[in-house]
N, C-alpha and C positions, 0 to 999 in steps of 0.2 A: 152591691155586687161588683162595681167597680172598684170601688176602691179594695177590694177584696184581690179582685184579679192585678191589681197593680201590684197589691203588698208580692203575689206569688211569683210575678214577673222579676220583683226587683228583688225577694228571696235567689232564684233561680242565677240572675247576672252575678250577683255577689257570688256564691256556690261557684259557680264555674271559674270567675276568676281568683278567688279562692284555693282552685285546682291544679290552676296551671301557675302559679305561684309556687304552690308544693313542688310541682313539676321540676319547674326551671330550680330553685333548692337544691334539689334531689341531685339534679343535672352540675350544678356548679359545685356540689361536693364530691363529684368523682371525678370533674376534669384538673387535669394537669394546673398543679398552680404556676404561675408565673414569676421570674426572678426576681428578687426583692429587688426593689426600687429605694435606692438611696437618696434620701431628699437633703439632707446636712451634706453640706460640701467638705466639712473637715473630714469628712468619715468616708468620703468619694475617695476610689484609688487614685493616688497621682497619677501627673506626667509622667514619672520614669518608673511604674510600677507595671507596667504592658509594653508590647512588642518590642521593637529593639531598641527604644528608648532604655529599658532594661536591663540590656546587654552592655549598656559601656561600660566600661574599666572602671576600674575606685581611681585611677588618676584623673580624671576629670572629675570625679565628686569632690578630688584632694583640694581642687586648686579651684572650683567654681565656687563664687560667689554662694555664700549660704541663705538658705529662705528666710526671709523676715528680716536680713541684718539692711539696715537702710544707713546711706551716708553720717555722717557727723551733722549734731544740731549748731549751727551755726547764726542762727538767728534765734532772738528771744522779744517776748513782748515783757521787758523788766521796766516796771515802774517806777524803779531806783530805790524803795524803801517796801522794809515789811511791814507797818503799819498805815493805812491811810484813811481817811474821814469819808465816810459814807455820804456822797453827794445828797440822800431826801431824807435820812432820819439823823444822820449827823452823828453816827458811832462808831467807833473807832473797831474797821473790819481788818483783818490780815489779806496780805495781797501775794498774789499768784505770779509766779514765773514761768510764761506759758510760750510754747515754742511755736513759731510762726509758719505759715504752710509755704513750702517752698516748691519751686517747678522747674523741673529739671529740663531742657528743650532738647531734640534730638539731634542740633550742631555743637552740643557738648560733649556729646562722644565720640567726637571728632577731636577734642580738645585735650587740655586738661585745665581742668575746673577747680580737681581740690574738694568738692561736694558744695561750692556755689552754684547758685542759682536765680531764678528770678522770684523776687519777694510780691505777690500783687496783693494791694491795700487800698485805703482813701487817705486824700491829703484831703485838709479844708480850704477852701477856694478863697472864703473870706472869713476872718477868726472873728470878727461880730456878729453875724450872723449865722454860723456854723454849718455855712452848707460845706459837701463834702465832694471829693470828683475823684474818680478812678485813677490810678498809679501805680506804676507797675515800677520795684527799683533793680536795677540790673547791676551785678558785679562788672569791676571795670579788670577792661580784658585788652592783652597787650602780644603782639606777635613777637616771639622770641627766637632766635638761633640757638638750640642747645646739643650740645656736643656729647655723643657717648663713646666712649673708652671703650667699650666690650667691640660696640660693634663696629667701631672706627670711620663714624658715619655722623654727619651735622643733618637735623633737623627744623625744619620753621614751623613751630606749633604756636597754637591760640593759647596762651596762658593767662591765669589771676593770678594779682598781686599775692595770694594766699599760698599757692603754689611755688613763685619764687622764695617764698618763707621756708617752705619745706624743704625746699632743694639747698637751702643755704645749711638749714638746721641738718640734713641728712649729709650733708661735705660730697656730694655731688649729683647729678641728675642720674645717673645707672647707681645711687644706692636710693632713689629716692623711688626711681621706681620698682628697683627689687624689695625694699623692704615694706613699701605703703600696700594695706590689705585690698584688697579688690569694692568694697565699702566704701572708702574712702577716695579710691583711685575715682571711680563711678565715673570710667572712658574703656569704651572697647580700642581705643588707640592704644591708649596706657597699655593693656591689658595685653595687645598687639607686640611691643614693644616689648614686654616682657618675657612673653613668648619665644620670641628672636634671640633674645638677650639669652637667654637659658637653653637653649639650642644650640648660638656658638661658643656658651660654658662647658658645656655637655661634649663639645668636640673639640678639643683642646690644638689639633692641627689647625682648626681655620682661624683660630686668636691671632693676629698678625704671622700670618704663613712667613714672610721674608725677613721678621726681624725677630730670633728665637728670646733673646732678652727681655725684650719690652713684652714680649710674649710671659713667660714667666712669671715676671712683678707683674704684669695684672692679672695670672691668673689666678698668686696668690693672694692679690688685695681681694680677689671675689670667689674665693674657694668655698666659706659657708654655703654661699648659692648653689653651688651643684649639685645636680640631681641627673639621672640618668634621661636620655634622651627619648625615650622610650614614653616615661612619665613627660619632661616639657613638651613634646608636641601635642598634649592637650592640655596645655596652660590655655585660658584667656578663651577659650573658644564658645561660641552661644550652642543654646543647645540644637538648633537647627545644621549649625555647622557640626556640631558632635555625630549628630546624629547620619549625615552624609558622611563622614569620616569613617564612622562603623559600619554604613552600607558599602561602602570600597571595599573596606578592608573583607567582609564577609564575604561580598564578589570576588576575593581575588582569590579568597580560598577554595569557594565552589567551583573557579575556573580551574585551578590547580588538583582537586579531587574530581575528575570527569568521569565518563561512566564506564571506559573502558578496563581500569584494574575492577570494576563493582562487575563487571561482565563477568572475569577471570575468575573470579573468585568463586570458590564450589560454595556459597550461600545462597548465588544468584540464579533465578529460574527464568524460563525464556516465556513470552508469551505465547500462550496457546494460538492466537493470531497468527504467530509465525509460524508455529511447527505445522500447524494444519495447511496453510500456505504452500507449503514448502511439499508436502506428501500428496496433495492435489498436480502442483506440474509437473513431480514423479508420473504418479499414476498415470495423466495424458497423454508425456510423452515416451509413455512403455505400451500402453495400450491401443491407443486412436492415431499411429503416424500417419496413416493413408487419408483416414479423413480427414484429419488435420492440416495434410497439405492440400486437399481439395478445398476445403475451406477456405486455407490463405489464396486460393488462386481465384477463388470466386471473391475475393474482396480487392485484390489488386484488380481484376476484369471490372469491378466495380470503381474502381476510384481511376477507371479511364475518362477522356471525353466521352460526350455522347455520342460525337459522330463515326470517333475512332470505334467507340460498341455496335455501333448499326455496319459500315462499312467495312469494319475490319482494321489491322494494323495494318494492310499495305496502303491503304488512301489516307492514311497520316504520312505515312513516309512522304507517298508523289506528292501532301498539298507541302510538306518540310521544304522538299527538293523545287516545287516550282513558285514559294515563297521567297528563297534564298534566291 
């Protein structure tokens, strides 16, 4: 008999939860399903696909740095030949030309670097016994005076030897940084500078205001460059700066659109809040002025002293008079 009544007991718990299994089913096939959940990040909307990240201009897409392009490879791990002898079984493998990871630190964009960097590796400590110790090789980096023409201004920047390469090969520093792509530049100074650079191209009065000539010959030697000024004021800018740019400029138009033409305008309807407002101290002061004024006089009698309310207004005055 027991075990009889346990089979029924345990019949019964099953059966019920069973039930409420259907239940809850039942219940999560009528409820509202929830937004898909994107779990691949390729497939996630961008940065600039929502709010006003959205909203900026194609000149700043024109001239920002594009996704995925990284500096010039500049370091390689080349073992000087393409075939070489397999150190444990002794047969002759082909060998890889593999690019080294390089580190870009954040007082190089302050600089211009050129896309060096710092190489971190192992040197061997002792070539007998092959131990190995951490090293790090750094580009050798040199403070420069460099003079730009556009903007008729000398600057002290942090340069690499690789950099004054370029500046030689490009026949001067304002084509070296108007023509080097933002990739390779890899300096929000650069980036800076070019900005400026294309700004006083773009406005042909501020190119040497007091000397019209020398004006002229440079603005022909760097006429390719120009671009309306419109577009260079979003050269070079990160996107957090972009993006404060396009909240101004949005502010200044919502300051300029205010509500008073949207008032004027026969589109615009008034809130019920007001009209009703407004037909209620009609009403009061057409129909209740007696009370009305009884009222206000019972609230200034009110907002006397106490003693001026027990006493009267004349024993304020006498205590005024024998105060003074």
């Amino acid at each position: 008999m027991l075990l009889v009544r346990i089979k029924m007991a345990a019949r019964s718990i099953t059966a019920n939860i069973s039930n409420k299994l259907n239940v809850i089913a039942k219940n999560l096939e009528k409820a509202p399903k929830p937004e898909k959940i994107i779990f691949d990040r390729r497939k996630r909307p961008g940065f600039y696909s929502e709010g006003i990240a959205s909203r900026l201009p194609p000149a700043y897409f024109k001239w920002k740095r594009q996704p995925g392009a990284k500096p010039p490879v500049l370091y390689w791990n080349d073992p000087g030949t393409d075939w070489a002898k397999h150190p444990r079984t002794g047969e002759r493998v082909r060998t890889n030309r593999v690019p080294l990871n390089v580190i870009y630190p954040k007082h190089s964009q302050l600089g211009l670097w050129s896309g060096e960097g710092y190489v971190p590796g192992f040197r061997k400590a002792n070539i007998t016994k092959g131990v190995r110790v951490r090293k790090c090789w750094k580009p050798l980096l040199q403070k420069k005076e460099l003079y730009s023409e556009i903007l008729d201004q000398s600057f002290t920047i942090t340069v690499s030897l690789r950099t004054l390469d370029l500046i030689d090969e490009a026949y001067g520093f304002d084509f070296y940084i108007l023509k080097t792509p933002p990739e390779v530049l890899n300096s929000l100074l650069g980036m800076a500078l070019k900005r400026h650079m294309l700004l006083r191209l773009a406005e042909k009065e501020k190119v040497y205001p007091n000397d019209p000539d020398k004006r002229d010959t440079i603005y022909k030697r760097y006429k390719d460059f120009v671009i309306p000024k419109e577009e260079a004021e979003w050269v070079g800018l990160t996107r957090y700066q972009a993006i404060a740019k396009q909240r101004r400029i949005e502010s200044k138009q919502d300051s300029q659109t205010s509500l008073r033409p949207l008032r004027e305008s026969p589109a615009f309807v008034r809130p019920l809040q007001e009209v009703f407002t407004e037909q209620l101290i009609a009403e009061l002061k057409e129909e209740q002025p007696e009370t009305s004024y009884e009222f206000a006089e019972g609230l200034q009698h009110k907002s006397r002293p106490l003693i001026s309310r027990i006493f009267g207004r004349g024993s304020t005055d006498k205590d005024d008079k024998t105060s003074t």
